[in-house]
Backbone as ProteinMPNN parsed JSONL, in Angstrom:
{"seq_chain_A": "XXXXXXXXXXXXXXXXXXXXXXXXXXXXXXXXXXXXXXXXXXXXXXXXXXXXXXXXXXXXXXXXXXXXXXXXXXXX", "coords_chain_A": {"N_chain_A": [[0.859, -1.17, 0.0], [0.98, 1.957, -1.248], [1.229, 5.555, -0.678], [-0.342, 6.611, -2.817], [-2.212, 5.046, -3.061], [-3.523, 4.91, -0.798], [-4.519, 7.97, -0.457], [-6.637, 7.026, -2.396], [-8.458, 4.985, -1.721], [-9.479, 6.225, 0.725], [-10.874, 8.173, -0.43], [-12.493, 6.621, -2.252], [-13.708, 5.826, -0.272], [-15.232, 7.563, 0.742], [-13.759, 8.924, 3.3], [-12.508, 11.079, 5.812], [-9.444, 12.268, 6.887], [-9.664, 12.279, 9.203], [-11.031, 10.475, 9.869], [-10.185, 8.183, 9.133], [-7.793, 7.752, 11.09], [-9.241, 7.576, 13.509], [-10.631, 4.998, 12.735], [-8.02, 3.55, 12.538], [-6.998, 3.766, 14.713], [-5.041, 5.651, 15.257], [-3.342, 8.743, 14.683], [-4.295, 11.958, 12.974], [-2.064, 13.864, 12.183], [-0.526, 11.643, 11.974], [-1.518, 10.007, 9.448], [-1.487, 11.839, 7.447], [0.981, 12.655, 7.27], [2.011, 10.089, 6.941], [0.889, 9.566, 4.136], [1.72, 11.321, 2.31], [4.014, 10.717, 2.148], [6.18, 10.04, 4.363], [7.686, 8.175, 6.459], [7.241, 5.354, 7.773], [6.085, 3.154, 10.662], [6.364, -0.446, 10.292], [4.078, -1.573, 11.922], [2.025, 0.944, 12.101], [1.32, 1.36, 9.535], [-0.511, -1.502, 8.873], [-1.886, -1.51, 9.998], [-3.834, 1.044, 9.345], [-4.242, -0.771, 6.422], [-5.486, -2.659, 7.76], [-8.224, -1.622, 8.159], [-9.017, -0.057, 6.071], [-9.34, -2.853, 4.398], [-11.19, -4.271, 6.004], [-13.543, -2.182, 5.512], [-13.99, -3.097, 2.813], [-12.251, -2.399, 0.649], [-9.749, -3.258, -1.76], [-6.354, -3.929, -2.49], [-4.741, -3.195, -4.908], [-1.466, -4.771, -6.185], [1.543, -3.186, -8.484], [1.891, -3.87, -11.514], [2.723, -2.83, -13.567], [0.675, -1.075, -14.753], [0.357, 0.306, -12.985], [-0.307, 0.8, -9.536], [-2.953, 0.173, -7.541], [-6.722, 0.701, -6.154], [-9.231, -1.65, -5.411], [-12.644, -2.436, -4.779], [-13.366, -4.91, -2.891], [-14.466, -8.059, -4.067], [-18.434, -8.753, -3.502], [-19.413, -12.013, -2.494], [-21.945, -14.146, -2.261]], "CA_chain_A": [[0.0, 0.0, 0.0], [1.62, 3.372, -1.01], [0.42, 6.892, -0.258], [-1.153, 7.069, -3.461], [-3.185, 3.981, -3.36], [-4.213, 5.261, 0.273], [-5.647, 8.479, -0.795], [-7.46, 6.728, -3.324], [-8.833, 4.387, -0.745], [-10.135, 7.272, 1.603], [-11.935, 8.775, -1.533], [-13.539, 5.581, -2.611], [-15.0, 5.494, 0.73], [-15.699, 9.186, 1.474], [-13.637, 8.997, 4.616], [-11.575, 11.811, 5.643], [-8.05, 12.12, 7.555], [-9.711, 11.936, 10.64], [-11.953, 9.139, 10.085], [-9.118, 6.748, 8.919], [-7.39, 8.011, 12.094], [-10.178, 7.098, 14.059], [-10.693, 3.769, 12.124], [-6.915, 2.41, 12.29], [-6.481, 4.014, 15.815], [-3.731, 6.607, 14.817], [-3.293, 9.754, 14.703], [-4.626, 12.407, 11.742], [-1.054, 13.354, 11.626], [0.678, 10.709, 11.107], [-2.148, 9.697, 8.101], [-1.538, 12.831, 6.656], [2.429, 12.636, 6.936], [2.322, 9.114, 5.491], [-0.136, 10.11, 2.323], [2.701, 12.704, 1.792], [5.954, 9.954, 1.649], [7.177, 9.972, 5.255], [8.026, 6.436, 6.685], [6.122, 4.812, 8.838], [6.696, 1.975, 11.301], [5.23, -1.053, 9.889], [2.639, -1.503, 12.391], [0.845, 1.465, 11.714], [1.006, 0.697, 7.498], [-0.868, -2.5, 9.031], [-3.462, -0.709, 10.756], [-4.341, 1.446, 8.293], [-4.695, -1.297, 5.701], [-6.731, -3.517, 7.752], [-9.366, -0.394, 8.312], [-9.292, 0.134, 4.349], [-9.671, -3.68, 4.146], [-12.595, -4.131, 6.326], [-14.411, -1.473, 4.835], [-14.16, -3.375, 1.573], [-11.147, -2.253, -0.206], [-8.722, -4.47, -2.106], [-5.376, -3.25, -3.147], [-4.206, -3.809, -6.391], [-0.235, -4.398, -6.465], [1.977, -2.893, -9.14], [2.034, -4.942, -12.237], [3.189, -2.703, -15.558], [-0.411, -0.441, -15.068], [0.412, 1.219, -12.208], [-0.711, 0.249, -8.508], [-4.701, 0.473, -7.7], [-7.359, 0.126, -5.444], [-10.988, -1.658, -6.17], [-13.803, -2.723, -3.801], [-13.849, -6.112, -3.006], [-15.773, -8.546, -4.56], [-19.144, -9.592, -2.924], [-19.871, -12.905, -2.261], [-23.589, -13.909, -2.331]], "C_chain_A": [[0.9, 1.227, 0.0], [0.525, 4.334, -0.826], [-0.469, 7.153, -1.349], [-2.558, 6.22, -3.428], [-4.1, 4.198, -1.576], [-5.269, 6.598, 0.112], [-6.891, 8.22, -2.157], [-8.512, 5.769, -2.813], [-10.011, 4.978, 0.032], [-11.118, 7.38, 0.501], [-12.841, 7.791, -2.221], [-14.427, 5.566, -1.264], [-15.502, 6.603, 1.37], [-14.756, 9.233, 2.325], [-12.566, 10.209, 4.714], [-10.228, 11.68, 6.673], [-8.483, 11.374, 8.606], [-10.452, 10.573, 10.804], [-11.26, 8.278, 9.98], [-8.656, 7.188, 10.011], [-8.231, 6.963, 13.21], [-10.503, 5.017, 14.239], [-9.487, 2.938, 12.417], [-6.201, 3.077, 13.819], [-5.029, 4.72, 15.93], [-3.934, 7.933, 15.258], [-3.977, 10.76, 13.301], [-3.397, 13.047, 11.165], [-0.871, 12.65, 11.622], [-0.447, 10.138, 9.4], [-1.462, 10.811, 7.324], [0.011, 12.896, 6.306], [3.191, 11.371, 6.065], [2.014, 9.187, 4.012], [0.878, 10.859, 2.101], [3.954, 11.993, 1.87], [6.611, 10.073, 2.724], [6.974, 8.794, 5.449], [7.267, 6.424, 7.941], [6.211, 3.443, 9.68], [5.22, 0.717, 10.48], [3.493, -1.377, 10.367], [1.127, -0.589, 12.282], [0.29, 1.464, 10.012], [-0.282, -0.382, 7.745], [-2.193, -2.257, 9.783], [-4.392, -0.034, 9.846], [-5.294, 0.316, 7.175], [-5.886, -2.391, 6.482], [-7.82, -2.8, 7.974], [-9.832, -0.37, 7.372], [-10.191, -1.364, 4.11], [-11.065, -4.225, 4.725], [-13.549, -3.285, 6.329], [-14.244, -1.987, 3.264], [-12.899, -3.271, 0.687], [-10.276, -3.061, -0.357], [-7.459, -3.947, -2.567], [-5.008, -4.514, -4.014], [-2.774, -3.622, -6.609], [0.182, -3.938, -8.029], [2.187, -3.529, -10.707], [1.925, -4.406, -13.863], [1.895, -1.276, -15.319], [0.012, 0.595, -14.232], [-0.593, 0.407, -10.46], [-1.96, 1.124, -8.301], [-5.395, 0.138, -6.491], [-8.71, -0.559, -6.511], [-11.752, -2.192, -4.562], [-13.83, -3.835, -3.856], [-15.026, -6.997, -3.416], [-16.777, -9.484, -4.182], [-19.354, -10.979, -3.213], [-20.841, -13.608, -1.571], [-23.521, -15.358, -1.332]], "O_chain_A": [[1.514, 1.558, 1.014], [-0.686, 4.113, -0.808], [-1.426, 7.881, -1.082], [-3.682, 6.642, -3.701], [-5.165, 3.634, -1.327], [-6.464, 6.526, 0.395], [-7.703, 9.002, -2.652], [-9.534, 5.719, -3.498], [-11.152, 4.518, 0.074], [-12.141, 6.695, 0.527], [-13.894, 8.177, -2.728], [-15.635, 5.33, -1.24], [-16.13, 6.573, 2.428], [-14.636, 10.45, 2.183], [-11.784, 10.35, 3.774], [-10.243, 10.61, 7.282], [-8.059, 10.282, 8.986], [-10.389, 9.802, 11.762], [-11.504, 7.32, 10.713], [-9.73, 7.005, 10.584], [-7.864, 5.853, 13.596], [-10.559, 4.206, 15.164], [-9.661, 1.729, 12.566], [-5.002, 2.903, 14.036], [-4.096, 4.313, 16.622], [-4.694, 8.183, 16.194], [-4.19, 9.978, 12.374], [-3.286, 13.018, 9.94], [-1.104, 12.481, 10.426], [0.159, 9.957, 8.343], [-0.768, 10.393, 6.397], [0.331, 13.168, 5.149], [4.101, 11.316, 5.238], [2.707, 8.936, 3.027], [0.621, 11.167, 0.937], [4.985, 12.632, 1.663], [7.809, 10.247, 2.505], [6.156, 8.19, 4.755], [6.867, 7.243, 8.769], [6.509, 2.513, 8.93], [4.016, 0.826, 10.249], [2.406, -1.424, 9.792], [-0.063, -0.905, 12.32], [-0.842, 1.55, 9.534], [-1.176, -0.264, 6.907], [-3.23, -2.894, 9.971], [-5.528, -0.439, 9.603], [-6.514, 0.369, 7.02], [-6.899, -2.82, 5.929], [-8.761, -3.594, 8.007], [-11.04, -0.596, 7.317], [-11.369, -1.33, 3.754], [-11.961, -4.578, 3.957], [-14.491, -3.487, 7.096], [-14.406, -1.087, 2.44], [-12.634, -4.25, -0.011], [-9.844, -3.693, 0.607], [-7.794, -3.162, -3.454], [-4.96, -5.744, -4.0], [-2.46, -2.556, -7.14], [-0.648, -4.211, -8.896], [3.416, -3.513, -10.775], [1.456, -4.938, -14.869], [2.338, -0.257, -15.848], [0.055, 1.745, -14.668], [-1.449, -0.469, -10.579], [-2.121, 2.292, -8.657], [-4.846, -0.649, -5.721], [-9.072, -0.275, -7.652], [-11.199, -2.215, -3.462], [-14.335, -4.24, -4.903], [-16.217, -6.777, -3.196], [-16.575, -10.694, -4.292], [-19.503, -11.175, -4.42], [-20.716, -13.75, -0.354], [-24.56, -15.871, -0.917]]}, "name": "protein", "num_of_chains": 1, "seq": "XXXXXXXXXXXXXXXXXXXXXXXXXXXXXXXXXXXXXXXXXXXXXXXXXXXXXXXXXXXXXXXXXXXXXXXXXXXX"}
């Protein structure tokens, strides 16, 4: 998960700084200093993504296109 594929994340799900904050039990800096390319201890990378992830989101690694999010896909 990079910073770009995070604010693309937020914006698929409306949520704003503070709400992923909220959500992955952080801070709204440090979201805001990672989305912007500072380093980050893994644990909170890992927080974040499982917040994104149980709100649905799937990350899409790197593979020639460019790295992506999408919405996971229901299962009926």
């Amino acid at each position: 998960m990079n910073p770009a594929q995070m604010r693309m994340a937020r914006a698929a799900l409306g949520w704003g700084v503070r709400e992923l904050a909220q959500k992955a039990g952080i801070t709204a800096n440090t979201v805001t200093r990672i989305e912007n390319g500072a380093d980050a201890k893994q644990s909170t990378i890992d927080a974040m993504k499982s917040a994104f992830e149980t709100a649905g989101i799937e990350f899409i690694p790197e593979n020639g296109g460019g790295a992506g999010i999408r919405f996971r896909e229901r299962k009926n």
